[in-house]
Biopython code that builds the backbone (N, CA, C, O; Angstrom):
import numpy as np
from Bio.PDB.StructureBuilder import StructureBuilder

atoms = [
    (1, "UNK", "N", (0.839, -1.181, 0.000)),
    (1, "UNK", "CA", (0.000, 0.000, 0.000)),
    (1, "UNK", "C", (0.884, 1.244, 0.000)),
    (1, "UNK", "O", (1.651, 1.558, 0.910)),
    (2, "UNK", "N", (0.628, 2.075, -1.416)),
    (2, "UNK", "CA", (1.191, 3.577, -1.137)),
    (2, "UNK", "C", (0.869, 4.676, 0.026)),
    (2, "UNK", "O", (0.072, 5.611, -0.047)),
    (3, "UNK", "N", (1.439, 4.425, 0.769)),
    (3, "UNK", "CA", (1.125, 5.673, 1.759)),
    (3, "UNK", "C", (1.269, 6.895, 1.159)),
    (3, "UNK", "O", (2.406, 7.210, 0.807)),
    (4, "UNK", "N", (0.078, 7.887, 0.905)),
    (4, "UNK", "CA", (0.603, 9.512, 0.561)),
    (4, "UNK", "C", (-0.137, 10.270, 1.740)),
    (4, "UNK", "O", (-1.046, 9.971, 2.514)),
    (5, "UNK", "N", (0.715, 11.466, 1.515)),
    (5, "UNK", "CA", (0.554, 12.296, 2.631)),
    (5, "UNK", "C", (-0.236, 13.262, 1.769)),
    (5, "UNK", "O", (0.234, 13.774, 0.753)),
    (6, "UNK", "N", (-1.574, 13.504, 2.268)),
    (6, "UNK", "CA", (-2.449, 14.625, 1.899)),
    (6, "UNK", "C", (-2.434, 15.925, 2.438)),
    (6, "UNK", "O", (-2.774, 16.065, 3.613)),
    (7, "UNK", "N", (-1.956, 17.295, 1.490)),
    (7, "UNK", "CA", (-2.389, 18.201, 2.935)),
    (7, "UNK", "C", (-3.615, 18.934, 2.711)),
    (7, "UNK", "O", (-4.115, 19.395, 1.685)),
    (8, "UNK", "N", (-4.034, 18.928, 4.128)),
    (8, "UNK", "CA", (-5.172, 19.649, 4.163)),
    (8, "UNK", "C", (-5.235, 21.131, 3.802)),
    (8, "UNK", "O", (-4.308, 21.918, 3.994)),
    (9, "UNK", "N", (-6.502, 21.461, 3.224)),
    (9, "UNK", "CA", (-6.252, 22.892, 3.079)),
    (9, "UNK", "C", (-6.061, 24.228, 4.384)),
    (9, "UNK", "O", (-5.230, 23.783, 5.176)),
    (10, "UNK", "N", (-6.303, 24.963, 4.627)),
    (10, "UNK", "CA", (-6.341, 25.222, 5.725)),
    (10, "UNK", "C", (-8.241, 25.539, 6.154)),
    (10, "UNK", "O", (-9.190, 25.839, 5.429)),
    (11, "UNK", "N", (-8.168, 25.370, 7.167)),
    (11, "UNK", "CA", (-9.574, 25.710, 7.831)),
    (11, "UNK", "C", (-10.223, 26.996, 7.562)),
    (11, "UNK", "O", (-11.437, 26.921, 7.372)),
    (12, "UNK", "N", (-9.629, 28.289, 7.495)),
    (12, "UNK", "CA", (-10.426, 29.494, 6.985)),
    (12, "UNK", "C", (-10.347, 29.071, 5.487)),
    (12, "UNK", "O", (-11.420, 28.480, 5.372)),
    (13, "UNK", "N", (-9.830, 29.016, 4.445)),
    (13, "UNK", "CA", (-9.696, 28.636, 3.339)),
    (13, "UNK", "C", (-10.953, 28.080, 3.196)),
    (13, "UNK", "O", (-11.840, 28.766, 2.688)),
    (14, "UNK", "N", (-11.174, 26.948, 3.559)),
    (14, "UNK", "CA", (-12.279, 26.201, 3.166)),
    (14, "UNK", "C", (-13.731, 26.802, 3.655)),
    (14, "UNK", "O", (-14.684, 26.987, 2.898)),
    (15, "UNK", "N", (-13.716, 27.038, 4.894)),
    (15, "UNK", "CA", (-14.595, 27.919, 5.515)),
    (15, "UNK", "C", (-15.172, 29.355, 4.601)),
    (15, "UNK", "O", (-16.202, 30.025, 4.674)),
    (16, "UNK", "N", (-14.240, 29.408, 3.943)),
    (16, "UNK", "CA", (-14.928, 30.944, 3.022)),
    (16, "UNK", "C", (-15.459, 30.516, 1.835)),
    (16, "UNK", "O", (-16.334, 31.153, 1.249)),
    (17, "UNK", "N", (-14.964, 29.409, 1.406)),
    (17, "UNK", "CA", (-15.509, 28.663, -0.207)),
    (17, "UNK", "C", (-17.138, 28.239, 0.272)),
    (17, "UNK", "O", (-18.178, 28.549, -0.308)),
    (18, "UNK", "N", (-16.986, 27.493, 1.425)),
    (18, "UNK", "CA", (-18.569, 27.289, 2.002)),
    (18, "UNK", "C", (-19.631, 28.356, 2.420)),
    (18, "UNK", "O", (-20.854, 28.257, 2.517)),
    (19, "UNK", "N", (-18.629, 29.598, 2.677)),
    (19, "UNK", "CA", (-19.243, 31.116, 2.843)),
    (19, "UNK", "C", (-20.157, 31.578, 1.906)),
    (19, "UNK", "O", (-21.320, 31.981, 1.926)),
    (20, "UNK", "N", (-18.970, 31.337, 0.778)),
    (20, "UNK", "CA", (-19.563, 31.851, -0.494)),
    (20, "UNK", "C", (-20.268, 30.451, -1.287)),
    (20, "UNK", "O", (-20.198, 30.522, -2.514)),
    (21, "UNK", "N", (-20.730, 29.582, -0.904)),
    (21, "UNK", "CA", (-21.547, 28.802, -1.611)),
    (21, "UNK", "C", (-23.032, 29.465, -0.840)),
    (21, "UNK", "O", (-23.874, 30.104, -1.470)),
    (22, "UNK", "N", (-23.085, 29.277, 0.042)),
    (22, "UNK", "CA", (-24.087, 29.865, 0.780)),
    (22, "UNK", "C", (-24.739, 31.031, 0.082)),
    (22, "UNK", "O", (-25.916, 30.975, -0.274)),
    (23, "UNK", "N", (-23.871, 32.234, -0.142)),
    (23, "UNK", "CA", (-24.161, 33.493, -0.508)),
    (23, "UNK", "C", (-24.990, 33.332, -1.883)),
    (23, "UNK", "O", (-25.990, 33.948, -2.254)),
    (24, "UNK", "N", (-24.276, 32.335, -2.507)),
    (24, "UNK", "CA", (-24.506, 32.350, -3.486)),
    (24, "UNK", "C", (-25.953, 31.529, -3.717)),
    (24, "UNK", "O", (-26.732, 31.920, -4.587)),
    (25, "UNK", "N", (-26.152, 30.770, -3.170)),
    (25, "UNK", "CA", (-27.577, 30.175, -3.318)),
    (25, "UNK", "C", (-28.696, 30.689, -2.476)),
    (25, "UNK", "O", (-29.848, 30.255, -2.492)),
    (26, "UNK", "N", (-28.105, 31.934, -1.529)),
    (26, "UNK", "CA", (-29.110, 33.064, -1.348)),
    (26, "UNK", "C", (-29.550, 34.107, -2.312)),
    (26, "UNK", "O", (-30.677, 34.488, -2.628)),
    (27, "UNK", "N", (-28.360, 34.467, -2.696)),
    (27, "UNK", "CA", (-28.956, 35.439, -3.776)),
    (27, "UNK", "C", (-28.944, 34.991, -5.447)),
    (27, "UNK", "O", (-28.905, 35.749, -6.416)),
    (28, "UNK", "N", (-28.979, 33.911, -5.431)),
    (28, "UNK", "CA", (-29.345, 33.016, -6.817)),
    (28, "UNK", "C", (-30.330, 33.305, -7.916)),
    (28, "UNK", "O", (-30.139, 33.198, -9.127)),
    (29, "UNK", "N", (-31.578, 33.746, -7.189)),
    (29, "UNK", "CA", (-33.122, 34.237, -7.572)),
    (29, "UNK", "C", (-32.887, 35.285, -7.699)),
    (29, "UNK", "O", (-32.719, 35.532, -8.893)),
    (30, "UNK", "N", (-32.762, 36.162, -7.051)),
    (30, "UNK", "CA", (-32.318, 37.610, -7.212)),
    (30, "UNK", "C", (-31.792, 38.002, -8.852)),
    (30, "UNK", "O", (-32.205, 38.547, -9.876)),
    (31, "UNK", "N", (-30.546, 37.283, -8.278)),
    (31, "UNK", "CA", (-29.342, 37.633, -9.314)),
    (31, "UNK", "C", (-29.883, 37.426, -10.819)),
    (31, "UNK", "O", (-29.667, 38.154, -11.788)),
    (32, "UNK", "N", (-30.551, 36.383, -10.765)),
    (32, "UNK", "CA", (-31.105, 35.598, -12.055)),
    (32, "UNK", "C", (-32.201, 36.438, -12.819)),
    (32, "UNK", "O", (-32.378, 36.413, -14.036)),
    (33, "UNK", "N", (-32.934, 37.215, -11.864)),
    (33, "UNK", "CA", (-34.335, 37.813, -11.976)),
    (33, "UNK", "C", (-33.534, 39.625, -12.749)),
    (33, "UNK", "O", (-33.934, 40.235, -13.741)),
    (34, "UNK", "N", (-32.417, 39.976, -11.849)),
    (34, "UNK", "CA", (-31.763, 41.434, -11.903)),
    (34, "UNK", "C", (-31.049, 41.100, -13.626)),
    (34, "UNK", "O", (-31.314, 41.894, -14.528)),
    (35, "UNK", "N", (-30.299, 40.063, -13.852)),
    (35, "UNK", "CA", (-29.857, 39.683, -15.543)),
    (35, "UNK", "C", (-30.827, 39.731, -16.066)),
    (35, "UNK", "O", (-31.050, 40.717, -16.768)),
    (36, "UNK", "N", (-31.535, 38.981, -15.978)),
    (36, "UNK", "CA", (-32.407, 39.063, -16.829)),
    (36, "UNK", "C", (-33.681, 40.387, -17.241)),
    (36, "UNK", "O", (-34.394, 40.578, -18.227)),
    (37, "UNK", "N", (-33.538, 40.934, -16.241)),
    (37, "UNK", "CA", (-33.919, 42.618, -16.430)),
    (37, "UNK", "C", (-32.821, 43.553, -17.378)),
    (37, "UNK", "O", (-33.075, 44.607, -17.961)),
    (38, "UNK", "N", (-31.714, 42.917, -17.338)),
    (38, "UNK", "CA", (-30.626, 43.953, -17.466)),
    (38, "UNK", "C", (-30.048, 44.938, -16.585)),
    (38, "UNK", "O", (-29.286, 45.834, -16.948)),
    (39, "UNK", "N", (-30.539, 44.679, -15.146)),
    (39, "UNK", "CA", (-30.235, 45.551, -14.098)),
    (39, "UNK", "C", (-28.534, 45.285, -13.825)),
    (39, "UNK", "O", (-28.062, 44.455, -13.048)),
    (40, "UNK", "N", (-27.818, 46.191, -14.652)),
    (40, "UNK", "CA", (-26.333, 45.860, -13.893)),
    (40, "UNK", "C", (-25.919, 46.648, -13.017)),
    (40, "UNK", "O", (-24.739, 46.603, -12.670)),
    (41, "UNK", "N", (-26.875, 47.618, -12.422)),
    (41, "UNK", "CA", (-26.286, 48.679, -11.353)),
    (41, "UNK", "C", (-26.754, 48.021, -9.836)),
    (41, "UNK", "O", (-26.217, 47.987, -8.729)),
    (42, "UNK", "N", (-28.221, 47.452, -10.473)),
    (42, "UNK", "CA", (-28.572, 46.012, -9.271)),
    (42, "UNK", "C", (-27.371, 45.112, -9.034)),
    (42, "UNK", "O", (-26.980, 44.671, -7.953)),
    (43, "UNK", "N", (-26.883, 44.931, -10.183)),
    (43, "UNK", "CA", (-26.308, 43.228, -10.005)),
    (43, "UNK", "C", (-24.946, 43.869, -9.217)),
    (43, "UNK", "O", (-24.522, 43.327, -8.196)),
    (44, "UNK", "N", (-24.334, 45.024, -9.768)),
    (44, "UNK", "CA", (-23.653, 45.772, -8.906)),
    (44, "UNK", "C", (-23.485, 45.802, -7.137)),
    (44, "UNK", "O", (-22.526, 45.536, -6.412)),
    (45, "UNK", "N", (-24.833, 46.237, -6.856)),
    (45, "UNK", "CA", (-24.899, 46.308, -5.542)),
    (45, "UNK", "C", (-25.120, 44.925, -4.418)),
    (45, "UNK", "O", (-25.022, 44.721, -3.208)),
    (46, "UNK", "N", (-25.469, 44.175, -5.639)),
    (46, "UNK", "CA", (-25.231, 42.707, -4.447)),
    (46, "UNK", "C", (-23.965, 42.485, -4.182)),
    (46, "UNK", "O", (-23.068, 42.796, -4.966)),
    (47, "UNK", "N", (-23.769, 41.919, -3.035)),
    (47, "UNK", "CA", (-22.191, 41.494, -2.477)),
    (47, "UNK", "C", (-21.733, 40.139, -3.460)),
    (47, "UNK", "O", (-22.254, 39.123, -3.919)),
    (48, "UNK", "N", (-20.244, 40.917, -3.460)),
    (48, "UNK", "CA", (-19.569, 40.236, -4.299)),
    (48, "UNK", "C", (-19.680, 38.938, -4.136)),
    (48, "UNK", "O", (-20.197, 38.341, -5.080)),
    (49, "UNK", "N", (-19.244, 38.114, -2.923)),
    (49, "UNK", "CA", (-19.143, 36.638, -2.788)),
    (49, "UNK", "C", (-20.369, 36.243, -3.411)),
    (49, "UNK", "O", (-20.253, 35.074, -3.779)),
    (50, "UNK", "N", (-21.512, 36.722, -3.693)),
    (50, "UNK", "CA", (-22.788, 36.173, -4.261)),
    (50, "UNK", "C", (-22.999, 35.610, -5.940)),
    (50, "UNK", "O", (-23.936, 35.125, -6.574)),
    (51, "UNK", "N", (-21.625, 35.961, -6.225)),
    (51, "UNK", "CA", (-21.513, 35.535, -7.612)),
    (51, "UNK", "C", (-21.154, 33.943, -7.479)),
    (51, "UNK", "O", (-20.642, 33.321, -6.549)),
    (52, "UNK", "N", (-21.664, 33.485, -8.885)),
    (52, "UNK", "CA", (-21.383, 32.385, -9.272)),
    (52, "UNK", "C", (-19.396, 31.674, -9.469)),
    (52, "UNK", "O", (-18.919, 30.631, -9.022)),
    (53, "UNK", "N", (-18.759, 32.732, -10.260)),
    (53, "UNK", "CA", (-17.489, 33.030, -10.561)),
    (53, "UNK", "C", (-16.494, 33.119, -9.168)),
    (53, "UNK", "O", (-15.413, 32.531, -9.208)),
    (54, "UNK", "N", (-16.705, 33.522, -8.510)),
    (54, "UNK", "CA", (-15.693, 33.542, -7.118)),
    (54, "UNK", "C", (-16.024, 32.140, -6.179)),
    (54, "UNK", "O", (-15.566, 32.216, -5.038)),
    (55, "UNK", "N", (-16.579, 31.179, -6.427)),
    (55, "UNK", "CA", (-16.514, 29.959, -5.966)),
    (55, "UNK", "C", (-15.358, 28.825, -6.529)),
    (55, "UNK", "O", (-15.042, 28.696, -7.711)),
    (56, "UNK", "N", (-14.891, 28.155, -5.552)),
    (56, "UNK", "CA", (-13.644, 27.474, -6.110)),
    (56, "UNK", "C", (-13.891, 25.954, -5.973)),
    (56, "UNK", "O", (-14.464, 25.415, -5.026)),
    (57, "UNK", "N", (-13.294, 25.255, -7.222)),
    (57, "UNK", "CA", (-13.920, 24.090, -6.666)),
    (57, "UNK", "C", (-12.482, 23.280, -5.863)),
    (57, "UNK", "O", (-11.291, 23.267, -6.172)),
    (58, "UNK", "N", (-13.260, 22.635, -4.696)),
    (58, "UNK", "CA", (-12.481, 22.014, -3.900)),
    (58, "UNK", "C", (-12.769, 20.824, -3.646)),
    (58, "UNK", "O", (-13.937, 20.462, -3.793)),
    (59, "UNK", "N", (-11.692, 19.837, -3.163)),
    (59, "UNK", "CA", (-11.752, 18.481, -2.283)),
    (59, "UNK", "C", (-13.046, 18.149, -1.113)),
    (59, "UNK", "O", (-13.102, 18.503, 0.065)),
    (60, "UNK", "N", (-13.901, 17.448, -1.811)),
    (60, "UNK", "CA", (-14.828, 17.463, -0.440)),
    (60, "UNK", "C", (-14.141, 16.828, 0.482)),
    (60, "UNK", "O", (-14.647, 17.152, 1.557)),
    (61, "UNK", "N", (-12.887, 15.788, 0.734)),
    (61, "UNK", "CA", (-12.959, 15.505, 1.581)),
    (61, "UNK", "C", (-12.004, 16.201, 2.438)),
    (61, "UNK", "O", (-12.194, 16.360, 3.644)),
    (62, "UNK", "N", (-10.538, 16.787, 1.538)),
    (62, "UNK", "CA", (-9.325, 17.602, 1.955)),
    (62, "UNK", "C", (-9.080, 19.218, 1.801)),
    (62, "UNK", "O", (-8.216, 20.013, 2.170)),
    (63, "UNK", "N", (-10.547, 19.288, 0.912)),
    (63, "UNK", "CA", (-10.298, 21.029, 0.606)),
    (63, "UNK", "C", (-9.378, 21.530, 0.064)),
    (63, "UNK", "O", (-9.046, 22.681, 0.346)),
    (64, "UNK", "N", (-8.549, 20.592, -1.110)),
    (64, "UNK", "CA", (-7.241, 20.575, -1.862)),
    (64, "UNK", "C", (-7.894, 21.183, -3.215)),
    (64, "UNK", "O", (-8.664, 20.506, -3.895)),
    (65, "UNK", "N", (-7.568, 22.369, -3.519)),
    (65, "UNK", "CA", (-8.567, 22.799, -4.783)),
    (65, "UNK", "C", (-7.569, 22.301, -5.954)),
    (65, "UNK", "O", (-8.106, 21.767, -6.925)),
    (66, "UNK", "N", (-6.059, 22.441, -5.945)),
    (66, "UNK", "CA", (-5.206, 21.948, -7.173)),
    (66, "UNK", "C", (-5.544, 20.631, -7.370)),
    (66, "UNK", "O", (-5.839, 19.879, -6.442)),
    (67, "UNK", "N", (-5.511, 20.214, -8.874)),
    (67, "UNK", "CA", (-5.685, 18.748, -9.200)),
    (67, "UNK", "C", (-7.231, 18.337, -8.660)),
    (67, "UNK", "O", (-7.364, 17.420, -7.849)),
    (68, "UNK", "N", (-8.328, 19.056, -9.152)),
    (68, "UNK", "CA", (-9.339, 18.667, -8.570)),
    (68, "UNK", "C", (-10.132, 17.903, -9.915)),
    (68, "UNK", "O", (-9.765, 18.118, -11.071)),
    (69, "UNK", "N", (-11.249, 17.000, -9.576)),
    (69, "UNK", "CA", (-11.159, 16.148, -10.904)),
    (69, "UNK", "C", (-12.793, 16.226, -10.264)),
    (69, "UNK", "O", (-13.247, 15.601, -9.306)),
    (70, "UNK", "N", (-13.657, 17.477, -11.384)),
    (70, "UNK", "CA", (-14.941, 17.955, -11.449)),
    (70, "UNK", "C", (-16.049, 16.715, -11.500)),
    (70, "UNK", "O", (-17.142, 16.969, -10.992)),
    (71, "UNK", "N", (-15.846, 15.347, -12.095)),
    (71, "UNK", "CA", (-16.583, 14.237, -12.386)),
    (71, "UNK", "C", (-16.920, 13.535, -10.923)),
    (71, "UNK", "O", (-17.947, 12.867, -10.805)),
    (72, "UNK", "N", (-16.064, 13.706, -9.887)),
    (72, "UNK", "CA", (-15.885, 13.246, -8.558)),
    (72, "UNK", "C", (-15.975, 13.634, -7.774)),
    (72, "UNK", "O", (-16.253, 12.938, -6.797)),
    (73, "UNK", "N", (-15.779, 15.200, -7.638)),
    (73, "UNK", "CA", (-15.744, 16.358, -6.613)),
    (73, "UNK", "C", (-14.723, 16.282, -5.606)),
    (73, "UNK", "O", (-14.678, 17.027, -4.626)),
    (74, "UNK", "N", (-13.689, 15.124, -5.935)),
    (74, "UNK", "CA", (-12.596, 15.362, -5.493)),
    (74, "UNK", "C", (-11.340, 15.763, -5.932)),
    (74, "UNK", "O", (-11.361, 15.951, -7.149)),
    (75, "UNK", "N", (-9.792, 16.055, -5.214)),
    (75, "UNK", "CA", (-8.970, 15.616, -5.413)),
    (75, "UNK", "C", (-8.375, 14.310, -6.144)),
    (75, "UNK", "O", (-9.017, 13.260, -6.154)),
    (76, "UNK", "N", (-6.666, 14.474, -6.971)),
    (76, "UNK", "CA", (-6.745, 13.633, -7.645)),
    (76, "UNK", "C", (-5.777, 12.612, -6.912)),
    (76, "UNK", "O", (-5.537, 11.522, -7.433)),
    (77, "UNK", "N", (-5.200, 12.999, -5.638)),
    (77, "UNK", "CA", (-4.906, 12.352, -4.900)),
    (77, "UNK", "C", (-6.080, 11.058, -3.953)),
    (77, "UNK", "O", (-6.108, 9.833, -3.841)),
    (78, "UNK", "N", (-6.785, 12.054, -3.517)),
    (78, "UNK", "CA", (-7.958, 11.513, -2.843)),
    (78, "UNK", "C", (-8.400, 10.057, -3.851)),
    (78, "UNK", "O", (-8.449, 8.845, -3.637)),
    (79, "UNK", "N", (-8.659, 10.919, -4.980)),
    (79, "UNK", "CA", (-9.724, 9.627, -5.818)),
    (79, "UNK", "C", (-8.506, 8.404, -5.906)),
    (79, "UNK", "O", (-8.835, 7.235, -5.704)),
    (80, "UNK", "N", (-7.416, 8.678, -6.148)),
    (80, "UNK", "CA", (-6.367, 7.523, -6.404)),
    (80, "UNK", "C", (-6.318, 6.178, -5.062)),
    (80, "UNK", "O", (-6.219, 4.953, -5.138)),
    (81, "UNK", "N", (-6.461, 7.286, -3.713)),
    (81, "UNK", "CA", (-6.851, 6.139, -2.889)),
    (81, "UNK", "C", (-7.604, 5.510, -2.863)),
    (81, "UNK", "O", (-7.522, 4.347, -2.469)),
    (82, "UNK", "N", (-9.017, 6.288, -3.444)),
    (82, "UNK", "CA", (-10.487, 5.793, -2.873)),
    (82, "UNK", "C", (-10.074, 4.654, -4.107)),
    (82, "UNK", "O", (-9.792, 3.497, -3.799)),
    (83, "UNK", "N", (-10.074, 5.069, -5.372)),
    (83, "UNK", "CA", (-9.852, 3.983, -6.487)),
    (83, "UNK", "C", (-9.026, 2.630, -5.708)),
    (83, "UNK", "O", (-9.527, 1.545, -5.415)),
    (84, "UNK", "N", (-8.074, 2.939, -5.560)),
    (84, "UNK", "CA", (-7.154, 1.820, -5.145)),
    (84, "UNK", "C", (-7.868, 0.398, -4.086)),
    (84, "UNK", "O", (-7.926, -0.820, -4.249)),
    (85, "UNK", "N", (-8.334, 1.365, -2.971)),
    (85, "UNK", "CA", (-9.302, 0.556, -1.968)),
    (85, "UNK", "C", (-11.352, 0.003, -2.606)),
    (85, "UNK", "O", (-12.296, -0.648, -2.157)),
    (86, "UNK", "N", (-10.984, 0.882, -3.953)),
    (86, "UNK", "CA", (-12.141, -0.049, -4.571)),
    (86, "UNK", "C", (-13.431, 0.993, -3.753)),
    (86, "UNK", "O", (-14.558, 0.527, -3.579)),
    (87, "UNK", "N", (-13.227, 1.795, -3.501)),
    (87, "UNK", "CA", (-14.807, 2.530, -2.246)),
    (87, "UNK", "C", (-15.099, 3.016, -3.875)),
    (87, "UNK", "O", (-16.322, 2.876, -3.904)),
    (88, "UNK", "N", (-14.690, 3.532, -5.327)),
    (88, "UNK", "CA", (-15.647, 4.417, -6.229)),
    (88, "UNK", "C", (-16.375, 3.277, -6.871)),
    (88, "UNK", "O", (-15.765, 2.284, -7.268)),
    (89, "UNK", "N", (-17.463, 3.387, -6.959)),
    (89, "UNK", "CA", (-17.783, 2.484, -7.794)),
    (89, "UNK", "C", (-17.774, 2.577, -9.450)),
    (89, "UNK", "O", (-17.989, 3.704, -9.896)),
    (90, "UNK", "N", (-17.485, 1.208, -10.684)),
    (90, "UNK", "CA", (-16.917, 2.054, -11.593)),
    (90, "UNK", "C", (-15.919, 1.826, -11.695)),
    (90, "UNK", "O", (-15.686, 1.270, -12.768)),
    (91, "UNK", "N", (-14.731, 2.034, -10.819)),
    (91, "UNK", "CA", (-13.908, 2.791, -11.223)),
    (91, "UNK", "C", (-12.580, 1.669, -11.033)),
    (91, "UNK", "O", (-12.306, 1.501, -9.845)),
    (92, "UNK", "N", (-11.810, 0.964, -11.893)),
    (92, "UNK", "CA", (-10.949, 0.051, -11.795)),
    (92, "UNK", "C", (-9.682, 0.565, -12.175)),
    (92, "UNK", "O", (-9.703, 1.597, -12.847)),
    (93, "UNK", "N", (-8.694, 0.116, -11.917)),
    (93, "UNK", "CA", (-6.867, 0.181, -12.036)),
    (93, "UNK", "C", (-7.002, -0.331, -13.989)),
    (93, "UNK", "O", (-7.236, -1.477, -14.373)),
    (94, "UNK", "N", (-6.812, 0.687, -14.752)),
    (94, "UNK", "CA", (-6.462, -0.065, -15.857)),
    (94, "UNK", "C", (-5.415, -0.768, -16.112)),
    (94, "UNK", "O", (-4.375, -0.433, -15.546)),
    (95, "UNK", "N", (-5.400, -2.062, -17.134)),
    (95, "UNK", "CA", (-3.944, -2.618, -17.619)),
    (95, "UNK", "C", (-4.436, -2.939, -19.128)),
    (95, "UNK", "O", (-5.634, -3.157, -19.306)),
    (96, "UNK", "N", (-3.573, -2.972, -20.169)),
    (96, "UNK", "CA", (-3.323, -3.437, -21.340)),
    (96, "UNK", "C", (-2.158, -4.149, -21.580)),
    (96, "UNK", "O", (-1.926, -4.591, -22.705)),
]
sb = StructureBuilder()
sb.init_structure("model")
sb.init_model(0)
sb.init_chain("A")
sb.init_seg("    ")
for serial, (resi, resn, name, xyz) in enumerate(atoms, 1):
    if name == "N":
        sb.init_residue(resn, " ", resi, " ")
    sb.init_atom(name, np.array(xyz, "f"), 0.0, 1.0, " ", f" {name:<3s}", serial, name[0])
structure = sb.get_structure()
C-alpha cells in the first residue's frame, strides 16, 4: 500500500468557499431575476461573494482545490486512494 501524505487545506480557506456557496444560493433568484432585467447597477450592488465566478472548486474531503477532478468532486490524490481501496464504484486500475 502507497502511503501519501495529503495536505489539508487550511480551515479558513475552506470555511470561506462554504461562505460563499451559501451566498450564493441566497442570492441566486435575485441575481437571475436582476440579468435578466438587465439591471447591472442592481447586479452591482449585491455582495460580491454572491456571484457564481468567485466559488472554487475544492476536495470534499481535503479542501485541496489543485488537481481537482470535477466528475468526482474530489482531489486527484484523494480519488487515487479511494480507487485503489475499490470505495468508487466504476472505477478500476487499468492494464493493457
Amino acid at each position: 500500500m502507497i502511503s501519501v501524505i495529503v495536505r489539508m487545506a487550511r480551515k479558513s480557506i475552506v470555511a470561506r468557499n462554504i461562505k460563499r456557496e451559501r451566498m450564493y444560493q441566497k442570492y441566486a433568484e435575485k441575481r437571475a431575476a436582476l440579468k435578466a432585467a438587465g439591471d447591472m447597477e442592481g447586479l452591482q450592488k449585491l455582495p460580491r461573494n454572491s456571484s457564481p465566478s468567485r466559488r472554487k472548486n475544492q476536495c470534499a474531503f481535503t479542501g485541496r482545490a489543485k488537481g481537482y477532478l470535477r466528475d468526482f468532486g474530489m482531489s486527484r490524490i484523494k480519488f487515487r486512494e479511494l480507487a485503489n481501496e475499490g470505495m468508487i464504484p466504476g472505477v478500476r486500475k487499468s492494464s493493457w
